[in-house]
C-alpha positions as CSV (number, residue, x, y, z in Angstrom):
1,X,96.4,118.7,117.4
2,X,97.5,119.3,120.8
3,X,100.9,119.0,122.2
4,X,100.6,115.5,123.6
5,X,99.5,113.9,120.8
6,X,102.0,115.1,118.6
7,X,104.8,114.3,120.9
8,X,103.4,110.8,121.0
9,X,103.1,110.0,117.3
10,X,105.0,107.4,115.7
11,X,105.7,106.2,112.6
12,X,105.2,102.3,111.7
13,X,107.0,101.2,107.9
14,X,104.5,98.6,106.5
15,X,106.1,95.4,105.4
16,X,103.3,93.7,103.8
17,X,99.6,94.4,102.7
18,X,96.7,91.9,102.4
19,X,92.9,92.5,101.6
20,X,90.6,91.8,104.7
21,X,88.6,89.2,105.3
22,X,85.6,91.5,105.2
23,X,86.5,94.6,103.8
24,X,89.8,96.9,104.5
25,X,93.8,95.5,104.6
26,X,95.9,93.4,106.9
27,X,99.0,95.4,107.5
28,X,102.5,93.9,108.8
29,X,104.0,96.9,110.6
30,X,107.3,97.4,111.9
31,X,108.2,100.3,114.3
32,X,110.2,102.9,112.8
33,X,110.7,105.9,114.8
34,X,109.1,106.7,118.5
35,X,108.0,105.1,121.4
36,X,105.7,101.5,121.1
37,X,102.5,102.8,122.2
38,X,100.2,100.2,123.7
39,X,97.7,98.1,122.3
40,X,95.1,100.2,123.6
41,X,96.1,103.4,122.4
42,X,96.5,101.7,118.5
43,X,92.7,99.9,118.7
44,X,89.9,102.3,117.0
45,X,92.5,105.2,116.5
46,X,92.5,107.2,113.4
47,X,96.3,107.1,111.7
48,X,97.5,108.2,108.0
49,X,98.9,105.5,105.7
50,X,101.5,107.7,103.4
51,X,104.0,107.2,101.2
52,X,107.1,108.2,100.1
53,X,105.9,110.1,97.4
54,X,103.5,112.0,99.8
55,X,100.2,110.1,99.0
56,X,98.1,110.0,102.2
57,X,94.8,108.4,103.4
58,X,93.4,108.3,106.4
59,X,92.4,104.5,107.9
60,X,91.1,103.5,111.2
61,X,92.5,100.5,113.0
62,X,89.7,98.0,113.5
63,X,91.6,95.1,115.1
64,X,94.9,92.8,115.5
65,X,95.2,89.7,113.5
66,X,96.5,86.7,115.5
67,X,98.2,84.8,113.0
68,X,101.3,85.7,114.1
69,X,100.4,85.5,118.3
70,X,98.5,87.5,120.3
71,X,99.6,91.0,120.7
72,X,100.4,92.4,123.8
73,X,102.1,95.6,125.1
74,X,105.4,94.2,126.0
75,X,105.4,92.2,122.6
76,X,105.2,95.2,121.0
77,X,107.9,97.2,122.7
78,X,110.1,93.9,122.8
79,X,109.8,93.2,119.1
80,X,108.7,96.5,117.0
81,X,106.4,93.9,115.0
82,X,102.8,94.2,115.1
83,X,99.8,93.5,112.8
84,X,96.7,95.3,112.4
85,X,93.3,95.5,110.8
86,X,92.6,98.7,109.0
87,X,89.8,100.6,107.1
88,X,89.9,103.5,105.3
89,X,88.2,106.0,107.0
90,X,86.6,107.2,103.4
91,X,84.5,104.7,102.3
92,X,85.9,103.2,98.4
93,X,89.0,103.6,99.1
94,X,91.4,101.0,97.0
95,X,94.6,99.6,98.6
96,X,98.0,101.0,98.2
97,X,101.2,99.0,97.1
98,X,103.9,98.5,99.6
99,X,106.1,98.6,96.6
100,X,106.1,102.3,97.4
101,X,107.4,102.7,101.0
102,X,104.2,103.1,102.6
103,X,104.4,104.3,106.5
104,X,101.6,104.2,109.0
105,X,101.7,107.5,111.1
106,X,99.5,108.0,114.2
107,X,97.6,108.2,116.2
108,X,96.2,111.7,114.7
């Protein structure tokens, strides 16, 4: 990984979880710790979901949900909130519990 990705990685805490419409999970994402990055940088990039115990799988982000409003760059930095559409980048994949403290690090 070089250099500039790792210096913009950040870590989202997810909130909620919800199966897809059409396969994957809705997440509800709050931003934790770095810089917002912008809507285009999140679309089609390759993050970990992890938890707190040090489970990890890799997911790609598909697309954003607009239930909650369209995002938009300075949504994003103005609120920390964002929701996305994810798919584990290994197909069968089941989805985690929030219950454990599940973060969404990226993008790798």
């Amino acid at each position: 990984m070089s250099t500039q990705a790792q210096a913009h990685q950040v870590v989202f805490k997810v909130s909620d979880i919800m199966d897809g419409p059409h396969k994957g999970w809705i997440l509800r994402l709050r931003l934790h710790t770095g810089e917002a990055p912008t809507i285009k940088e999140i679309k089609g990039a390759r993050m970990a979901l992890r938890s707190a115990e040090g489970v990890s799988r890799e997911v790609v982000v598909r697309s954003f949900p607009t239930f909650g409003g369209k995002p938009s760059d300075d949504r994003l930095a103005r609120s920390g909130r964002l929701d996305v559409s994810v798919e584990p980048a290994d197909s069968g994949a089941e989805a985690p519990s929030v219950v454990e403290r599940w973060e969404l690090v990226g993008p790798l």
